[in-house]
N, C-alpha and C positions, 0 to 999 in steps of 0.2 A: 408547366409541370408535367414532367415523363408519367407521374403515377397513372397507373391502372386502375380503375374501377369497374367494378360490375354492376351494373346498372339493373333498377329496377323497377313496376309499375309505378311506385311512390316519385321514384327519380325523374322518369319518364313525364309524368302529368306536371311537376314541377318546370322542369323544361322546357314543355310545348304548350305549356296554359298561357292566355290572353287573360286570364280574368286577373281583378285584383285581388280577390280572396281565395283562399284554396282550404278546402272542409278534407280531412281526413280521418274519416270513422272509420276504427278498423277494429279488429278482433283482438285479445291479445296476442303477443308473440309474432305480428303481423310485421311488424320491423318499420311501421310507419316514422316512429320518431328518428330513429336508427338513421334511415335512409333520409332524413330530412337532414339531418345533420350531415353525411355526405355530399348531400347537394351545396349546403350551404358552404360548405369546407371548400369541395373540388370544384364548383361550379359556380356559383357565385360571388365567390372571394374569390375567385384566381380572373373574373371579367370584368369585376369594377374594383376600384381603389377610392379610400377618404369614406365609406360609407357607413355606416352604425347600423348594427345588425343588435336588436335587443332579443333575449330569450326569456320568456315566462312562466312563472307556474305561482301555484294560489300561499304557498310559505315555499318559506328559504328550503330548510331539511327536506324539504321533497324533491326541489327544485334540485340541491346538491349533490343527492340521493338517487338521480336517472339522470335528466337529460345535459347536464352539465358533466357529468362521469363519462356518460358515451361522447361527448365532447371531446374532450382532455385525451381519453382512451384511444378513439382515431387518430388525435395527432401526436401522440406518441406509437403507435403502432407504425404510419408512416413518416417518419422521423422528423417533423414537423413540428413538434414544441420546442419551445426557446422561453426559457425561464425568465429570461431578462423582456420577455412580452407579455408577463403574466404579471397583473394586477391583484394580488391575491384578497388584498386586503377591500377591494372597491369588486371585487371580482369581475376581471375585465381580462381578456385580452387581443392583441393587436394580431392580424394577419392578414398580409399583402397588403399594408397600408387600412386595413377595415379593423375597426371597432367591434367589438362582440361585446357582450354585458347582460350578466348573468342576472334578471331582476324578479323579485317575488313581488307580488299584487300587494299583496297585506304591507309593502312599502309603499305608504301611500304620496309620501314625500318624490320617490321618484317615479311613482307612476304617473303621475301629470308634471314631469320634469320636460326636459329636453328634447326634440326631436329626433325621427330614424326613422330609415329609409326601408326596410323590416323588422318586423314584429314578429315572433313565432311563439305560438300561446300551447303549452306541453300541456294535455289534459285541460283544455278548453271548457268541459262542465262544470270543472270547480269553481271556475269563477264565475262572475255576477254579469247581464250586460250592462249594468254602470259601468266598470272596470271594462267591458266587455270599448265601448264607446269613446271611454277616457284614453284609452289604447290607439283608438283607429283616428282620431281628432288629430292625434301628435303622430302618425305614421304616412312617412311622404314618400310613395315610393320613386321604382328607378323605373324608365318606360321599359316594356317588352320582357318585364319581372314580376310577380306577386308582390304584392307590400305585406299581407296579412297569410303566416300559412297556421294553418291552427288544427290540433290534433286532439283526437279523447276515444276512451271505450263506450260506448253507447249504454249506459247501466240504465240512464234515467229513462223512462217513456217521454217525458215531455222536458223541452229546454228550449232559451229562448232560442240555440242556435237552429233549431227545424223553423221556430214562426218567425225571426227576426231578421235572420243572415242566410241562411239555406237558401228563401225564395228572392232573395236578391239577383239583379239580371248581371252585377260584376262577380259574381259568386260561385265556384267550380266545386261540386261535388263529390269524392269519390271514397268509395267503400273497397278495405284492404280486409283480408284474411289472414293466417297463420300460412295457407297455402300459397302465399304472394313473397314467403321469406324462403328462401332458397337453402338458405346456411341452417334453416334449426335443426336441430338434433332429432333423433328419431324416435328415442323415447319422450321429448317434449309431443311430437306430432300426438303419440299414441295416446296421453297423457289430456291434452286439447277433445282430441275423438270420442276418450270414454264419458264423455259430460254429453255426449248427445242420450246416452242411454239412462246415465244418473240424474242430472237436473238439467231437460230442455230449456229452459229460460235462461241458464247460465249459458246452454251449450248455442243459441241464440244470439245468445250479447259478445260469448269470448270467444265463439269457436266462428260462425257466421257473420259477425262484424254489425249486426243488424239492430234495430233497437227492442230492447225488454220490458215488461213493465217492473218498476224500484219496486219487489216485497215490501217496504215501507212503505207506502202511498196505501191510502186508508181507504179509499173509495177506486173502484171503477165506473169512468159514466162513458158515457155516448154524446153526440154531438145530433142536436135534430135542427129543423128548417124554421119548424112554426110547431107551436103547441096543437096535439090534434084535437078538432072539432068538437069530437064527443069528450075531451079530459074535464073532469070536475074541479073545479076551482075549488081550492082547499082552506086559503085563507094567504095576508099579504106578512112576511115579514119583516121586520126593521131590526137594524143593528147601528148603536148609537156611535158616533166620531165624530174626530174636528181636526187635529191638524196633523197628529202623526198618523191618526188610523182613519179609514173613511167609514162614510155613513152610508149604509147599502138598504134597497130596498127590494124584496122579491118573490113574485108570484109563484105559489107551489101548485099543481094538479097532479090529479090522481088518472089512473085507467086503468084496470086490471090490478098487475103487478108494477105499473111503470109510474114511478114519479117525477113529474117533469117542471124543471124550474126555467123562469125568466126570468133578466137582472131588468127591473126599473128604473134604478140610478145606484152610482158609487160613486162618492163625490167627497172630494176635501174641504174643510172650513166650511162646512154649511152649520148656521142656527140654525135653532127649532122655527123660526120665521122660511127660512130660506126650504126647510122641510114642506113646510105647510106651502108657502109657494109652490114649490115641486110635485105636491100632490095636487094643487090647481091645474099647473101645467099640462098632469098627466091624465086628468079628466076622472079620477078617481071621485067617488060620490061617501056622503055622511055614511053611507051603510055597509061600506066595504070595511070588516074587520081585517085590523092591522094591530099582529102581535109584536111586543117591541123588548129588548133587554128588561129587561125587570128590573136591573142594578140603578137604574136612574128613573126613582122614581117623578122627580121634579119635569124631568122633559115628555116624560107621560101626558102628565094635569096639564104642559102644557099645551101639548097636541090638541088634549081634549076640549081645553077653553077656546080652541080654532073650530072645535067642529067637529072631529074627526074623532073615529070609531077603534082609540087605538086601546090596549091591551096590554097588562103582564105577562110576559109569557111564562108559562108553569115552568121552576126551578127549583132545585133541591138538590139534595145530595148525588152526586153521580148523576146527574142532568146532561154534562157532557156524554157520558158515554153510554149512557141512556136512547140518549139524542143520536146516534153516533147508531147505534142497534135499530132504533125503528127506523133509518133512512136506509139503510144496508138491506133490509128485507125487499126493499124494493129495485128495478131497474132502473136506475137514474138517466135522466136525460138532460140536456143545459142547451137553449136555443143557441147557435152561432153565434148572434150578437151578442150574447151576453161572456164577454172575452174575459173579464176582470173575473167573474165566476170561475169559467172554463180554468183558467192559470192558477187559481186559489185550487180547486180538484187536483192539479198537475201536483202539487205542492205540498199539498197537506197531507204528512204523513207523522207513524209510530215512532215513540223515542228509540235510540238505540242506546244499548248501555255498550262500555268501552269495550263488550267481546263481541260485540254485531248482536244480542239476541236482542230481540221485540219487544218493549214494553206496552201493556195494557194501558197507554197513556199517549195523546197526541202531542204531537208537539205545537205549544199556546203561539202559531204565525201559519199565516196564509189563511185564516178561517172566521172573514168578516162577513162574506156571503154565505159558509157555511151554517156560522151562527145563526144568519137570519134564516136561512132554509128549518134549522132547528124552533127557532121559537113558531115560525110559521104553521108546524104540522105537529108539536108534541101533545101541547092542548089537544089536537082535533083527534089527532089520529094514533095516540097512545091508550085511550079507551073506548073499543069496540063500538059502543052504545051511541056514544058523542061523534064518531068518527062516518056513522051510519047515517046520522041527521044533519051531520052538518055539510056534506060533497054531495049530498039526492040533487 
């Protein structure tokens, strides 16, 4: 093919990469997808033939909506569409003998369909790593080529793709800017720049390419080694499950301003037997108070007839966000191991209503350890007096 392209960092690391996966976290207006789709076009399709090349994103209208538009748009700008190669209806189409196919995730029929030799996942944070998996399971690639190239703005603080796929040793990294797009416009530049001076968090995520924390996410914590020496054990919380939700158990302490949790276990399908075993295992004794959901009071009485020193935890009206208040006053801490906690924190955030604003309400997932952090410390450490006698 005579055409000319101008080539760019995005193009480049495509190119020269050994890895099989390639992370592109860029700013917006960074031209990451842009130029990926030039690769794929000029460079990939015109070296192999017979290959199926799938494109992703989390629904169709989004999907239709960008990186299938800049699709279509290149090859009609370089005279390369040919209608009788366009599948409209399967949305598909054929060039130099390769397969392209346009697929949204929420199709879950053809997301565990058929084989292909790359995957390109558009905005990679929207989706799940279930979907994330289901993806790479059915992706075979071609040697001395990426199989997996996947792209997003970094909005969220935490995702599975920094702890899952980031530290992977087949896994290529790289971070694109607005400043890496050659072609934008000048008052887009100016446009990107004044968000450094109005909202640095945005001017962070869109302008620097870098990661933000979601203003949705309802806690900020910190990550420690081991609980320190001097923290006052505050008391053990439980939060009751069985097959869809798990059963978590966890130690709260107090220092200062800092409240620091440990996970004991998170565990699916456990009885109140396999509870009580667990608390054997863990060498927990009759006198260790363990505040528990209140909602069930049956699996209480039954801890209790085991032995154990378990507890309603105080509930009432506005409990959650009660709950929610006395944990915020303090510095939260989450030891390392305790990962199921850590990723419930990443996760748990405010409702938004359909214009973006914040509601004074969490949203009821991701908050099976937080719950138990909650019954753990509302008792103790809701009334001053109680809270004095019970961490000396």
């Amino acid at each position: 093919m005579s055409t000319q392209i101008e080539t760019n960092v995005v193009w480049e690391h495509l190119e020269e990469t050994n890895k099989k996966i390639v992370i592109l976290q860029g700013g917006t207006r960074s031209g990451k997808t842009y130029n990926s789709m030039l690769w794929l076009i000029f460079s990939y399709a015109q070296r192999h033939t017979g290959k199926t090349i799938t494109i992703f994103r989390a629904t169709y209208p989004a999907l239709r909506a960008t990186v299938m538009r800049d699709f279509f748009d290149i090859l009609k700008q370089h005279d390369l569409y040919n209608e009788a190669n366009h599948n409209k209806s399967n949305s598909e189409y054929r060039l130099n003998g390769n397969l392209f196919e346009f697929v949204s995730v929420d199709q879950s029929s053809r997301l565990k369909g058929r084989k292909r030799n790359l995957a390109f996942l558009n905005e990679c944070n929207e989706i799940t790593f279930d979907s994330f998996t289901q993806i790479i399971f059915r992706t075979v690639g071609v040697e001395g080529d990426p199989s997996i190239i996947m792209d997003y703005n970094p909005s969220d603080e935490y995702s599975w793709i920094y702890t899952k796929v980031k530290p992977r040793d087949d896994a290529q990294f790289t971070i694109t800017t607005y400043k890496d797009n050659k072609f934008l416009e000048q008052s887009l530049v100016e446009e990107i720049e004044r968000l450094r001076d109005t909202d640095p968090d945005y001017w962070r995520v869109y302008g620097l390419g870098q990661v933000g924390r979601n203003r949705a996410t309802v806690f900020k914590v910190s990550e420690c080694e081991e609980i320190p020496p001097d923290a006052k054990l505050v008391a053990k919380g439980l939060d009751w499950g069985f097959v869809n939700d798990p059963s978590v158990l966890v130690d709260t302490y107090v220092l200062d301003n800092n409240l620091y949790i440990d996970e004991l276990f998170y565990d699916y399908a456990m009885t109140n037997r396999d509870i009580h075993n667990k608390l054997l295992e863990l060498g927990l004794t009759r006198q260790d108070e363990i505040f528990a959901d209140s909602s069930e009071p049956k699996s209480i009485d039954e801890l209790h007839r085991f032995g154990w020193n378990c507890k309603p935890a105080t509930k009432g009206k506005d409990s959650v966000l009660m709950g929610i208040d006395l944990m915020k006053r303090y510095n939260i801490y989450v030891t390392s191991r305790s990962t199921n906690t850590i990723q419930e924190f990443r996760n748990y955030k405010w409702i938004e209503d359909r214009n973006g604003n914040l509601l004074n309400k969490p949203v009821d997932a991701h908050n099976h350890s937080i719950d138990s952090i909650r019954y753990s410390i509302f008792t103790k450490l809701s009334r001053p007096n109680v809270a004095r006698y019970a961490i000396r």
